[in-house]
N, C-alpha and C positions, 0 to 999 in steps of 0.2 A: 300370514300378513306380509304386504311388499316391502321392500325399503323404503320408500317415504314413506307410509305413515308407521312403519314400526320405529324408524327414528324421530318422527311424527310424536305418537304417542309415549313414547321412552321420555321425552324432552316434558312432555306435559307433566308427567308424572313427578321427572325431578324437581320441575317450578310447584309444584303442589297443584296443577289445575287436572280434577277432571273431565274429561271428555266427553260427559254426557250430551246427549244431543238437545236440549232446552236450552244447554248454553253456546254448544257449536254445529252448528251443520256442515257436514263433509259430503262432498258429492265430487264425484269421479266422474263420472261417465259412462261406468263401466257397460249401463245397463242404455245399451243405444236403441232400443224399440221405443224406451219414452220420452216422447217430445222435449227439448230444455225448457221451454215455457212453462211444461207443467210440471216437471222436478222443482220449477223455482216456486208455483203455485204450493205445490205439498212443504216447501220448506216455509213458505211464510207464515203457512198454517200452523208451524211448531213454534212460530216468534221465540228464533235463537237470537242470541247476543252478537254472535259472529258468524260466518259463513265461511269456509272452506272450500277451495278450488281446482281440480287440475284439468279441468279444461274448456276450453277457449268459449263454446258454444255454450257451457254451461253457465260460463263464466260474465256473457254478457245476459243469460235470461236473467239472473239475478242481479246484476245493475238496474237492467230493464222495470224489472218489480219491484226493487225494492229505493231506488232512485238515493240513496245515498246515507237509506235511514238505520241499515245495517252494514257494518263494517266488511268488508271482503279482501282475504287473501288470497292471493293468487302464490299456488303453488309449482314451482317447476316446468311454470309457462313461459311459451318464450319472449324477450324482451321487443321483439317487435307487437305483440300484442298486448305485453305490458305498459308499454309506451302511449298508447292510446289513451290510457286513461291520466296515468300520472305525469305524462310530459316528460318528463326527467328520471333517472334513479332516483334525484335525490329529492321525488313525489314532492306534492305541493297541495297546500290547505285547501281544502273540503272537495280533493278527489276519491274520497271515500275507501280509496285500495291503497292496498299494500302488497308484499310480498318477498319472494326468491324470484328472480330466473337465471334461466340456464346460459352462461355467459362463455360456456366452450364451442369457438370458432368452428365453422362447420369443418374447414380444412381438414381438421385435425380426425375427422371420422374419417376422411381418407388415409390419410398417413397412416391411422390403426390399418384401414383393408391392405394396405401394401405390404405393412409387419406380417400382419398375418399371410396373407398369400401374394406373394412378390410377384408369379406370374402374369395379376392382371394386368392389362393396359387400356382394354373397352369396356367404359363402365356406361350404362344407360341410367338416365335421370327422369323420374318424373315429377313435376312442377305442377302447382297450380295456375292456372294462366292469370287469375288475378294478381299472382306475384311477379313483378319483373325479370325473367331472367338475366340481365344483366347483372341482379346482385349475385350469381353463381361463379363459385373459383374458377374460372374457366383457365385462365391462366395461371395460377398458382399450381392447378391440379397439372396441366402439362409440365411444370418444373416439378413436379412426382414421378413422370414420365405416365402421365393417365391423360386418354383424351375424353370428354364429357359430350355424351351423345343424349342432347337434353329436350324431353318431348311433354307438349305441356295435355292434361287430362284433369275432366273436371266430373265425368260421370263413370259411373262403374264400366259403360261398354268403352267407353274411350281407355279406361286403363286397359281393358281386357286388347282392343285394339293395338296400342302401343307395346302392351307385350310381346304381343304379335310380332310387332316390324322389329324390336330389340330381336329377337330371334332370329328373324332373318338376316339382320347385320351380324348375326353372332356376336352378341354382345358379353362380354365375360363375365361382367358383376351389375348388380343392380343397386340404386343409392337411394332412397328416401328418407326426407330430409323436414322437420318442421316447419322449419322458417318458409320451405319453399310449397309446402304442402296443406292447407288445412284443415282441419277437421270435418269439413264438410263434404270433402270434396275423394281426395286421394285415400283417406287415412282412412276413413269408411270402406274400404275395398285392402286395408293392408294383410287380413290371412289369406284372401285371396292370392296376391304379389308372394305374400312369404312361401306359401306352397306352389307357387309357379318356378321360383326360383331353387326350392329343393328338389323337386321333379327334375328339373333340370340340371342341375349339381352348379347353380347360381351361386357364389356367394350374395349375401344380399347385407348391405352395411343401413344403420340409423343413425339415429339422433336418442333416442331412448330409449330407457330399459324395457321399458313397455312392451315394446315391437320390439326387442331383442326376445324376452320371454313367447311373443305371438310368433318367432319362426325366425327371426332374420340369424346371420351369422353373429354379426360385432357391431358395438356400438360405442359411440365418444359419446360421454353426455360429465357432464357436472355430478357430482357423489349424492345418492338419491335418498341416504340415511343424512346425510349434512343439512341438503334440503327439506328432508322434513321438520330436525332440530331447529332449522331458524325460523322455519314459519310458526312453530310452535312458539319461538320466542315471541313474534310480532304475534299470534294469538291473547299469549300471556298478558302481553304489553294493551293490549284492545284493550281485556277484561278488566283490568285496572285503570281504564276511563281516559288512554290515550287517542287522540284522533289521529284516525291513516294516516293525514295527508301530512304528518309530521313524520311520521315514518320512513325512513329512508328504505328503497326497494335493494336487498341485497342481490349483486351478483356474484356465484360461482362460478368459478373459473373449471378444466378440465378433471373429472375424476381418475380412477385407471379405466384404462381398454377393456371391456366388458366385453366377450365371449358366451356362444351359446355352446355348450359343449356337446348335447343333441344333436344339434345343426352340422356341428364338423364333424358329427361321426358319419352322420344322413349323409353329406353329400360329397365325401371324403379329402374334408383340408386336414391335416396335419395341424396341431398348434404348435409354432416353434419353443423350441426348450426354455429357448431365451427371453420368448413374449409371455411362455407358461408362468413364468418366474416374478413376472411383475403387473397381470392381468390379472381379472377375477373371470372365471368361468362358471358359468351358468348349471350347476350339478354336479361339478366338482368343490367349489367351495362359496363363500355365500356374496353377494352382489354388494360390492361396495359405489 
């Protein structure tokens, strides 16, 4: 089981709720051949009480379907897509969601790549072009001493394209990043990237554990057993006949530096003693 929903369902069990699916529908993503349209069609058919989220595409087909008649958490999504719905954190009556998102700064997934391997300095970015690059540390990341070589790509040949030319700039490290990538687009193509980047002894840094587990080196995200305990609680809170839009959307703030310890063996980084000490690593011990 992953860290969110093993802290997911740990949390359920201590509020006394089971997690049968008649009362909650969990839907991940995991399984990308099936349209979200019809993952939302199959879950209507089981008329849950509440619905279960962690991602974006799945997350609006069941808005879509279900227009406000069942409750929806949004789990460990990020707050710019969380915001669409509820306006605020601090959500608002009959937006129908609730939630956790991930409230650690993207910067801060840099400052992990440079703990871990100080040598970078050229790091290649791939963006969704629907997202503005201007929202990218561009400047913060050069007071890291990193320069952001930021290329935008929306279909699978266009990432394959842009890996290309990272290449030829000899680009040291690779960064994808949620906020700037979405699921339709980038994220759909990321074991591709992650093995691009091992083949070539890339590190390659995220945003979550997800894609730290699909290949990448390190990841800054928010604590992904935390995140699943609170959504449980805002679950809890449903089933007991609270409406979302009173719900206040928690944010977390940074967990530790997540490491893939496969990955730095693959493409030979060293963990330092020092980041060993206060990281969790991916196969050495378990993913906080």
């Amino acid at each position: 089981m992953d860290p969110i929903w093993e802290g997911f369902v740990a949390r359920l069990g201590e509020l006394g709720v089971t997690p049968n699916r008649a009362r909650v529908a969990v839907v991940s993503g995991e399984n990308g051949a099936v349209a979200p349209e019809d993952v939302a069609l199959g879950i209507e058919k089981e008329r849950p009480d509440v619905v279960v989220s962690i991602s974006e595409p799945l997350a609006d087909a069941v808005v879509a379907r279900f227009h406000g008649r069942v409750p929806l958490v949004l789990l460990a999504i990020s707050e710019r897509f969380t915001l669409r719905y509820t306006e605020t954190l601090a959500n608002r009556p009959g937006s129908g969601v609730t939630g956790v998102v991930d409230h650690c700064r993207a910067l801060e997934q840099l400052r992990a790549l440079r703990r871990l391997v100080p040598a970078v300095r050229r790091v290649g970015v791939l963006y969704d072009p629907i997202f503005p690059p201007a929202e990218l540390p561009t400047e913060a990341a050069r007071s890291l001493g990193l320069d952001l070589d930021v290329r935008a790509a929306r279909t699978a040949e266009q990432v394959r394209e842009q890996l290309r030319l990272f290449e030829e700039r000899r680009i040291q490290a690779l960064w994808v990043n949620a906020i700037y990538a979405s699921d339709h687009s980038v994220f759909e193509g990321f074991p591709e990237i992650a093995e691009h980047a091992r083949a070539r002894r890339l590190p390659l840094v995220t945003d979550t554990w997800v894609n730290l587990r699909r290949g990448a080196l390190v990841a800054r995200t928010s604590s992904a057993p935390e995140a699943g305990r609170v959504g449980a609680e805002r679950v809890a809170s449903l089933l007991a006949g609270a409406d979302p839009g009173t719900l206040p959307v928690h944010a977390l703030g940074c967990g530790p530096i997540l490491v893939n310890g496969e990955t730095a063996r693959r493409i030979g980084v060293e963990i330092p003693e020092a980041l060993r000490g206060e990281a969790s690593v991916l196969g050495d011990a378990k993913v906080e």
